[in-house]
C-alpha positions in Angstrom: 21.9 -10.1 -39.2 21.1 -6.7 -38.5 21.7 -5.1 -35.1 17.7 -4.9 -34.4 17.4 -8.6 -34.3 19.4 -8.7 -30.9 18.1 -6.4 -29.4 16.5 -7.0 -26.0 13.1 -6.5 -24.2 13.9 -6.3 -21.0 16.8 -5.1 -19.1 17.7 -6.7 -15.5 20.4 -5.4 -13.2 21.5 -5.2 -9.2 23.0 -2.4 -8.1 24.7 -1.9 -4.1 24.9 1.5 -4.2 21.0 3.4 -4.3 23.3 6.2 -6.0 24.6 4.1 -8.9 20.8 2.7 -9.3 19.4 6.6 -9.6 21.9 7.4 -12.2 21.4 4.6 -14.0 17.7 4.9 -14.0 18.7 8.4 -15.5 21.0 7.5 -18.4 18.2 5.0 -19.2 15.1 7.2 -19.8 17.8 9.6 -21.0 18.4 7.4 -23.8 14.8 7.0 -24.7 13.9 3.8 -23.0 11.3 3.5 -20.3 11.9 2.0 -17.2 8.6 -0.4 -16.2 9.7 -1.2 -12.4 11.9 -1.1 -9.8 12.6 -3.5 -6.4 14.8 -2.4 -3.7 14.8 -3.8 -0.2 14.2 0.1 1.4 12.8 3.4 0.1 15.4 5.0 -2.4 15.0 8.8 -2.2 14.8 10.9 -5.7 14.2 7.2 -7.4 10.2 7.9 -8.2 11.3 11.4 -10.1 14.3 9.0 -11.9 11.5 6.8 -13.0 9.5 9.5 -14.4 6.5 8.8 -11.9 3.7 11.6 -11.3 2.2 11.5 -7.7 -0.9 9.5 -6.8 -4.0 10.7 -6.5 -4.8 7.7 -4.7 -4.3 9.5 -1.2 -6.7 11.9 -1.8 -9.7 9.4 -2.8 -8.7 7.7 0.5 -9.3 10.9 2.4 -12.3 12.1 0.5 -13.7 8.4 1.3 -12.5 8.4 5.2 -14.4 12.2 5.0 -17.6 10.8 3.4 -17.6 8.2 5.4 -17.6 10.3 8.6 -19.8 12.6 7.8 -22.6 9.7 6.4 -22.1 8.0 9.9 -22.5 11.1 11.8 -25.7 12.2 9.9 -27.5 8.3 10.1 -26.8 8.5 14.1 -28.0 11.9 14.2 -31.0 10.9 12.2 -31.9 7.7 14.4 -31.2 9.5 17.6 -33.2 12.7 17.0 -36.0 12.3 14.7 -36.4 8.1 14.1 -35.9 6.9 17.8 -35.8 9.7 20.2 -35.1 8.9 23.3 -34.7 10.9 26.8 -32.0 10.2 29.2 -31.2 12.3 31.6 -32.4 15.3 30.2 -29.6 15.4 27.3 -30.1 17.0 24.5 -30.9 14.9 21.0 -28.7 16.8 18.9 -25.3 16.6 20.8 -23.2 15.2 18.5 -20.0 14.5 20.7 -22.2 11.8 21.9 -22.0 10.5 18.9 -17.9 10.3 18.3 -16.4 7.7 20.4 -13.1 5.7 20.6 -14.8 2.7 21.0 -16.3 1.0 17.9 -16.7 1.8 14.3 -13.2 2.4 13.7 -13.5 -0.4 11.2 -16.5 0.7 9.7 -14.7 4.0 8.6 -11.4 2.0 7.6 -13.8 0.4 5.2 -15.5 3.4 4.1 -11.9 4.9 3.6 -10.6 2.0 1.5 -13.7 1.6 -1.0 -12.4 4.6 -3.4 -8.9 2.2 -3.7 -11.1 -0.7 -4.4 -13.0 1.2 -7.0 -9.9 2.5 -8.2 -8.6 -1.3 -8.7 -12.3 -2.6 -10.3 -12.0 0.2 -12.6 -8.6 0.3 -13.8 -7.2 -3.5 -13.1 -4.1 -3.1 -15.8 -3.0 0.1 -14.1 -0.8 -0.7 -10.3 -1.6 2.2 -8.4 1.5 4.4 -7.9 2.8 5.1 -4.1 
């Protein structure tokens, strides 16, 4: 039988050493194979660029979501405070918006608003893991 008819799929091995598992990543892809995952236990430093892995853009929807999210909450208080429901106490201005930021509350509001580009990010591409 020819050599191509044993030849596997899928490679599985432990290493000890986080050393010996970068280099072998290396002599891997260096020999043309492509290396689908990795587990270890701990973070292994320089094992993302052994793998071949680009950075995520998944940080960046996460802070562009967390942004919109703060600035749509800001503008529907400042709307309801100063032209929907005006109100007068004590002779405060309408406008002020360090009224409106406060520890307490809508912390998980913005979590949520911060975490709905990843979800979209998951509906739209549900083969693709998102790379960390």
């Amino acid at each position: 039988m020819s050599e191509q008819a044993f030849a596997p799929e899928y490679l599985v091995a432990r290493f000890d050493d986080p050393r010996r598992l970068v280099s072998a990543v290396r002599a891997v892809r260096a020999r043309g194979l492509r290396v689908y995952d990795v587990y270890t236990p701990h973070p292994v430093h320089h094992l993302d660029e052994a793998m071949g892995l680009t950075r995520s853009r998944l940080p960046l929807a996460t802070l562009a979501g967390g942004v919109l999210g703060l600035v749509s909450a800001l503008a529907l208080e400042l709307y309801v405070s100063v032209y929907d429901w005006p109100l007068n106490v004590g002779g405060k201005p309408d406008n002020s918006l360090l009224a409106f930021i406060r520890r307490r509350g809508g912390g998980d509001r913005r979590s949520v608003r911060a975490g709905a580009p990843v979800a979209a990010h998951r509906v739209r591409s549900p083969g693709r893991a998102p790379v960390v």
